[in-house]
C-alpha positions, 0 to 999 in steps of 0.5 A: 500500500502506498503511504498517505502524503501526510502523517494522521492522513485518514483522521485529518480527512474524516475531520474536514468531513465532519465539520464541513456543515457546521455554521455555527463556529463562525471565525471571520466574514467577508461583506454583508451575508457574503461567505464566512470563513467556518471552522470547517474551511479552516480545518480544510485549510490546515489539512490542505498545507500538511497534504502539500507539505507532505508532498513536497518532502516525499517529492511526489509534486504531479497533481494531475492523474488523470483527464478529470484533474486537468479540467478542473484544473482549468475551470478553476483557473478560468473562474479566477481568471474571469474576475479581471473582466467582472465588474464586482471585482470583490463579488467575484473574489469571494465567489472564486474563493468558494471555487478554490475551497472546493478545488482544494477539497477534490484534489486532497480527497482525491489524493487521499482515496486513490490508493487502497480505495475501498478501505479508504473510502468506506471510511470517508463514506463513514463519515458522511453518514454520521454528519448526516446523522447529526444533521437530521437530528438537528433537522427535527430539532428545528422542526420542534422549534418552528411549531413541532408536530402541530405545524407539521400536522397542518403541512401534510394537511394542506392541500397545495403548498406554494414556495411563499406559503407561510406554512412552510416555516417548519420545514424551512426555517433553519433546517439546521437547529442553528447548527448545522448549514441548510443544506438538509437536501443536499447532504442528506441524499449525499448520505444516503447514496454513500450510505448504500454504497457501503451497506455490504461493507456492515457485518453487525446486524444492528448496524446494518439495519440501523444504516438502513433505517438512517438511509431511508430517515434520511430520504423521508426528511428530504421530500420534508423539506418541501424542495421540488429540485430535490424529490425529482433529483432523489427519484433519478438518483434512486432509478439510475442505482436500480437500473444498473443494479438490477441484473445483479438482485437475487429473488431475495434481494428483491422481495426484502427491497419490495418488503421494505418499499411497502412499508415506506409506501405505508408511512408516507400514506398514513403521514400523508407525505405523498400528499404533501409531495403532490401539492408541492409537484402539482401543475395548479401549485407550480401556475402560482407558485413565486418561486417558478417565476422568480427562476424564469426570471433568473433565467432569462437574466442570465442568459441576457447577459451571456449574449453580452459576451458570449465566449468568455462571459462576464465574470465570476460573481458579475451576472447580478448587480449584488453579486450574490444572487444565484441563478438556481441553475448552474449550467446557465450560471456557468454559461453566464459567468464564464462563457461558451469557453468555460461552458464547454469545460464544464461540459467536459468535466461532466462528461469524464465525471460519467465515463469515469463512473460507467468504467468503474462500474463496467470493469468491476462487474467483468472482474466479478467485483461487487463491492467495488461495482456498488461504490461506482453505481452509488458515486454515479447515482448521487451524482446524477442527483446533482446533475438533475439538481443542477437544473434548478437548484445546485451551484458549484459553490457547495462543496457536495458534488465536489465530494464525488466528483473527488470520488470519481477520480480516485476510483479511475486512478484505483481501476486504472492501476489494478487494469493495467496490473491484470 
């Protein structure tokens, strides 16, 4: 096994895992509600100058391994490149400094998984789920403190629930218990596609079904939440894992998954969830609802200043006068943001991002690895989460699909090393 490039390597990386989400050791602010600088950025910051340092003792200075690393290399320099061209030079300096974080994250992860992969990545994965964990219990907290079960109750009894609705608050009022940062439907489906990914891994029965129970608590709390982007997201990811799992599901694996789809399908009927999905989704809540016009409006801005300079676009951070208002779709943002030229990069990332996944899996499944081929499938569904929540959602400023993107690139560097020693 190839040593790590620093010493204590997998108890520094669980530790930028597990403060990753929390917001409320906040150690420093730039601008008004603009980016703070959290003990998680700082914990990544010092694990970041041991991974170099480390690296530069063990003369190992090649950051590149394989085509993804090169172009994310190159949207990163791209975006910091394009604040000379912005407007709001600041804007753009602390939107590229979110990049930057999130570079760091990928290339450290990515360094730290890509030997002894699976034992490595079980642990990361490990990780996530406990934060996960921690967040959905904040999450009820904050459900208890916004009208418990009362205001809940009233939710899943109403019959159409626009973004504006006042009802909402108790699912959307501090999804973190002051704690953690909203981001309960984004990590919570990152755990629980990690969390199924190692689910063979488990050998305690009481583990096991106590990761199945967080896996399917944790899917329940995100249809909660009421985000739209995030049920068609959840939906795609979970389709994309049974399709390219299914010619390997036993007679038993399918009754035990049919067994345990029913029983979810009954406590969303008697909670009345699947009504509450319904009114979200439905065609007359999505005629009125603000939040629908308000990203139509979004996209048609963002597109009106792509055309002010379409090859390279007009800066990082400079598509709204404020500098900080998101598109709520990230390939337009992108597109805006960084042009036809920083568009098709993107572009491209995605596409290794697939073919990288797909790969994995294929090769795993020739050599007969199941566990390997479950890390893949689970990689690739949350990842098609982010790619169908990039849609209306997600921006590159979140460090989640950074984790898996990370991910994706060690597992290519592990397949490619066992490949080329078969």
């Amino acid at each position: 096994m190839v040593k790590a490039s620093f010493p204590s390597a997998g108890f520094w990386m669980a530790l930028v895992i597990l403060t990753m989400t929390i917001r409320q050791l906040s150690l420093w602010k730039l601008g008004e509600d603009a980016a703070h600088g959290r003990i998680g950025d700082m914990v990544l910051l010092l694990v970041v100058g041991l991974w170099f340092g480390g690296r530069c003792l063990m003369g190992r200075f090649a950051m590149i391994r394989n085509r993804l690393d090169l172009a994310v290399i190159l949207l990163l320099l791209f975006f910091v490149a394009s604040i000379f061209w912005a407007d709001n030079i600041q804007a753009g300096g602390i939107r590229s400094l979110k990049l930057l974080r999130n570079g760091m994250l990928y290339f450290v992860l990515a360094d730290y998984l890509s030997t002894d992969f699976p034992n490595r990545y079980k642990n990361i994965a490990i990780c996530v789920v406990v934060t996960g964990l921690f967040q959905s219990l904040a999450y009820l907290v904050a459900i208890g403190q916004n009208g418990g079960l009362t205001a809940l109750s009233a939710l899943l009894q109403a019959d159409s629930v626009a973004s504006n609705d006042p009802i909402l608050a108790v699912v959307r009022k501090d999804q973190g218990g002051a704690l953690f940062l909203q981001g309960v439907a984004s990590w919570l489906p990152l755990g629980m596609f990690l969390g199924f990914s190692i689910q063979r891994t488990i050998r305690s029965p009481l583990v096991s079904w106590g990761n199945w129970v967080l896996i399917c608590s944790m899917g329940v709390l995100t249809l909660l939440s009421g985000t739209r982007a995030a049920m068609v997201a959840l939906a795609a990811g979970v389709v994309v894992i049974f399709l390219l799992s299914a010619k390997d599901l036993t007679v038993e694996k399918l009754l035990a998954g049919g067994l345990g789809a029913a029983i979810l399908l009954v406590g969303a009927w008697v909670f009345n969830l699947q009504a509450f999905v319904g009114s979200r989704m439905s065609v007359d809540t999505l005629q009125y609802d603000p939040s629908v016009t308000a990203r139509l409006t979004f996209y048609k801005f963002a597109l009106d200043r792509f055309s002010e300079s379409p090859w390279v676009g007009v800066g990082v951070a400079n598509i709204f006068p404020d500098g900080l208002t998101a598109v709520h779709n990230a390939y337009l943002q992108v597109l805006a943001e960084v042009g036809v030229v920083g568009g098709l990069i993107f572009l491209w990332i995605l596409a290794l991002w697939t073919v990288y996944l797909m790969s994995a899996s294929a090769f795993a499944s020739r050599w007969g690895d199941r566990m390997q081929k479950r890390f893949a499938v689970s990689i690739l569904g949350g990842s098609v989460f982010f790619f169908v929540y990039f849609l209306v959602g997600h921006d590159l400023g979140s460090s989640e699909p950074w984790l898996l993107m990370s991910m994706t690139s060690a597992l290519h560097n592990s397949v490619r090393i066992a490949r080329d020693s078969s």
